[in-house]
N, C-alpha and C positions, 0 to 999 in steps of 0.2 A: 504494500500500500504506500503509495507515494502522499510527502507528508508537505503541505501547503503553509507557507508563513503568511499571515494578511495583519498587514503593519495598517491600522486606518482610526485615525482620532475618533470616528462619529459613530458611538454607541452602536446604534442600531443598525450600522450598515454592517458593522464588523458582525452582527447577531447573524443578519442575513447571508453576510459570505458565507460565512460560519457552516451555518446549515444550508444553504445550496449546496457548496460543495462536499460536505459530507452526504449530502443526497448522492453526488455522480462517484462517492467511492473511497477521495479523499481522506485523510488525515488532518486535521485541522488544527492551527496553531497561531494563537493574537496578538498584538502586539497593540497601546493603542497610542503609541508616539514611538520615532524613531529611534531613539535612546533604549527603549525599552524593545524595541525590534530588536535591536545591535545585538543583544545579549540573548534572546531568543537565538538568533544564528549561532550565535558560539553556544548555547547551551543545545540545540538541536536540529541543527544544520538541515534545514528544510529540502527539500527536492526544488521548490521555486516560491520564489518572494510576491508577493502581490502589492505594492508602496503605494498610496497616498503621497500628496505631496508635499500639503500644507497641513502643518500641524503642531503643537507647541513642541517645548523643550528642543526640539531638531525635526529639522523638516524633512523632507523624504528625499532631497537631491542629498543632502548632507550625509544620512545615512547609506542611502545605498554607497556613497566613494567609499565610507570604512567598511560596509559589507565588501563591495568586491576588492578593495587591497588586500584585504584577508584570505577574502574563497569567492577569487574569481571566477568560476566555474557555474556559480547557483543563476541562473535565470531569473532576473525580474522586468516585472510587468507594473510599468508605472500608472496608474490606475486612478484620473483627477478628475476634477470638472473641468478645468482650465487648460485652453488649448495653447493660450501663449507660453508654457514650459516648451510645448514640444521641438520650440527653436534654438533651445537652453543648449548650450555645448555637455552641458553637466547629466542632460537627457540620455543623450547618446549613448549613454554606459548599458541605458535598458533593456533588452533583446524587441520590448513592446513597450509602446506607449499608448492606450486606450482608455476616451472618454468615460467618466462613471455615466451608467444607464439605468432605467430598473428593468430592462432586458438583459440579463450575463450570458448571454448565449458567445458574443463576440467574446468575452476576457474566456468563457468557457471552451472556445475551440481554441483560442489562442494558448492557452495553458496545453491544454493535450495535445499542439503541435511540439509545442518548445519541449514537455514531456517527453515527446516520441524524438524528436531528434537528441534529446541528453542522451538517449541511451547508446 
């Protein structure tokens, strides 16, 4: 079972990752600021990150660069409202960058491609 990290300040969205994706199979695992992400990874090195990007204590550009100087390897999927990140050079690091929806069908297939190609 491939294990999901979702880094997301707003309560109820992290409720809803949460349990979607344990619907599709998922392992699920929260973070709800990047700080508190950070250490998630190092304490259970997820299969792929799901980041927010605004958020207190550290935002989600922030975090992911000390996620992947550490464990460059983990796939994330930067996951906002906000489309002016996407020009961000700091972006870039993300394998995806995908507007928040209340359809997840798009961050859904997008994770079970990046899934299938880590392997």
């Amino acid at each position: 079972m491939k294990t999901i990290l979702v880094v997301e300040d707003d309560k109820n969205q992290r409720l809803l990752y949460k349990q979607e994706l344990e619907n599709e199979g998922y392992n699920v695992i929260t973070a709800k600021d990047g700080v508190e992400g950070v250490k998630m990874v190092n304490n259970y090195m997820p299969d792929l990150i799901v980041m927010d990007i605004i958020m207190p204590k550290m935002d989600g550009l922030e975090s992911m660069g000390k996620i992947l100087s550490k464990h460059g390897k983990i796939p994330v999927i930067i996951n906002t409202a906000f489309t002016c990140y996407k020009v961000s050079f700091l972006s870039w690091q993300a394998d995806a960058y995908i507007i928040k929806s209340s359809d997840l069908k798009e961050l859904k297939n997008k994770m079970k491609e990046l899934l299938e190609n880590k392997e």
